[in-house]
C-alpha positions as CSV (number, residue, x, y, z in Angstrom):
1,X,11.1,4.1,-15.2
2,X,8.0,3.2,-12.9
3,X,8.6,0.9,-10.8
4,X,6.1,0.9,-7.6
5,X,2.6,2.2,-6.8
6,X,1.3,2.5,-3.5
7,X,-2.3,3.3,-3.0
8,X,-3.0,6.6,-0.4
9,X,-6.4,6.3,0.8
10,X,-8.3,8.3,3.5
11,X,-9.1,7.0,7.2
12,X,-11.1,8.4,9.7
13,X,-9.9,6.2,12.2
14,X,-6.5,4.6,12.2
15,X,-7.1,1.9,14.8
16,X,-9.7,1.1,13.3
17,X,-8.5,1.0,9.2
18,X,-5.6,-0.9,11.2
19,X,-7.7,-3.6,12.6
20,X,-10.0,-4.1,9.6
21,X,-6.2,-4.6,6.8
22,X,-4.9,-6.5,9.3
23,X,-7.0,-9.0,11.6
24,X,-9.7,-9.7,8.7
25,X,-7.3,-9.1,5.1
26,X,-4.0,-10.2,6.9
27,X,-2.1,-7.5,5.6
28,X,1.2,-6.1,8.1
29,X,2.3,-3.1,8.9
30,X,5.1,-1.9,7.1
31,X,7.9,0.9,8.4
32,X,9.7,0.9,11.6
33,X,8.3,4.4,12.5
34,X,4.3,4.8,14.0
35,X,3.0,7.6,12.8
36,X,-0.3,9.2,14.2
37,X,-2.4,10.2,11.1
38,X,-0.2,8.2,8.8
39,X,-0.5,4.2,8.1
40,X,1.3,1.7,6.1
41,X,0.8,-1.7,5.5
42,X,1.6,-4.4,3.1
43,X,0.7,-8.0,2.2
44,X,2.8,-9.9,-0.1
45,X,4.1,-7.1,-2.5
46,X,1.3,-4.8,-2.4
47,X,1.2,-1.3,-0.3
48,X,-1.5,0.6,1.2
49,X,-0.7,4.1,2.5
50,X,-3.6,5.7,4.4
51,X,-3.8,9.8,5.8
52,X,-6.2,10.8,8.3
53,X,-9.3,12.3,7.5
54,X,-11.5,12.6,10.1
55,X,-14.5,14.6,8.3
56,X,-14.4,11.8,6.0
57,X,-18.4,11.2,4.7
58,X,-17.9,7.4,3.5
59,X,-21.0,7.8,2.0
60,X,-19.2,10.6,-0.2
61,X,-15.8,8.4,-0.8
62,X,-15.0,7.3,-4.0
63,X,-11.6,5.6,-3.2
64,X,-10.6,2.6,-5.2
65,X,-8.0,0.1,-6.0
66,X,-7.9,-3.0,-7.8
67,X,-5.9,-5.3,-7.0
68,X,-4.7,-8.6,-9.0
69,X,-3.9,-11.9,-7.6
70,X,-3.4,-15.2,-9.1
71,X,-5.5,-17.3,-6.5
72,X,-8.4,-15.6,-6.2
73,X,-10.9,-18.4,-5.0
74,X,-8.5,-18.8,-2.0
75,X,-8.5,-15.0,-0.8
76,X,-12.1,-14.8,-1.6
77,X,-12.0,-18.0,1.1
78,X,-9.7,-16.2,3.2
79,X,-11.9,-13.4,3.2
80,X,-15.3,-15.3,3.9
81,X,-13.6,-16.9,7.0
82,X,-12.4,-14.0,8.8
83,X,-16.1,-12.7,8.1
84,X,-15.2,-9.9,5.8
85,X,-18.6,-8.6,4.2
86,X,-18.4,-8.9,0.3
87,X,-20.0,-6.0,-1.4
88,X,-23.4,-6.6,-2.3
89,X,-22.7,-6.0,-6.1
90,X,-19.4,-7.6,-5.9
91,X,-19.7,-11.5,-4.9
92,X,-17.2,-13.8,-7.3
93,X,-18.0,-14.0,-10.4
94,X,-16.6,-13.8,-14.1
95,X,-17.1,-10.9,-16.0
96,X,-17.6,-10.2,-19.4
97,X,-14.6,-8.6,-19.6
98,X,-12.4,-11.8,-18.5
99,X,-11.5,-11.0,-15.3
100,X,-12.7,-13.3,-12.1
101,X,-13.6,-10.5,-9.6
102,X,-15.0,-9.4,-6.0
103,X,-15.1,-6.7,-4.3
104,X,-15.4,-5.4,-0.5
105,X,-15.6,-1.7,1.3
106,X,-13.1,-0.7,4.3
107,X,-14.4,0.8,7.0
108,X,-14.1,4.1,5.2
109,X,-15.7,2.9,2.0
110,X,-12.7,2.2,0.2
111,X,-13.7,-0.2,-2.3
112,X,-11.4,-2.8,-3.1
113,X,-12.0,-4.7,-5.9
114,X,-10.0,-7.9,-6.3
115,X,-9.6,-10.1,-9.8
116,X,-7.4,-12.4,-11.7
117,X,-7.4,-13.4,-15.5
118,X,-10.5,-15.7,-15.9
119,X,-8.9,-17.5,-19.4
């Protein structure tokens, strides 16, 4: 049985992909052990697991997640107050397909696309 599913993405940078989860999304760090091209964080119960890729192009990155949440007018808040750039295509709105959604890029281009139920 299934119980978990944590996200790996790539990172150039971890410092960086550290500072952006953290300080702007609030995410934490998660493990006891600091690994150098391996990062792990976690806010609420959600995971993130990022490998190092240095020779990342973000322009050719195509990671994704979506996550769900059941407050979304509050994150997207959060979000807008720590000054967290909302994709262009992706500001809050209700789709046709009943889902209340935004989305935003990481420093690598990782979109993250973030929705509750709209009904």
């Amino acid at each position: 049985m299934l119980t978990d599913i944590h996200p790996k993405l790539p990172m150039r940078d971890k410092n960086s992909t550290k500072n952006f989860y953290i300080k702007k999304l609030g995410f934490e760090e998660f493990g006891n052990a600091d690994y150098d091209f391996y990062l792990m964080i976690q806010k609420d119960r959600v995971q993130l697991h990022f490998f190092e890729f240095k020779d990342l192009n973000p322009g050719e990155n195509y990671g994704q997640v979506y996550f769900r949440t059941d407050s979304i007018e509050e994150l997207y808040q959060q979000f807008l107050n720590n000054n967290v750039e909302i994709h262009p295509n992706g500001r809050l709105e209700t789709k046709h397909w009943g889902q209340k959604e935004f989305s935003i890029l990481d420093p690598d281009n990782n979109l993250l696309t973030f929705g509750q139920n709209a009904f």
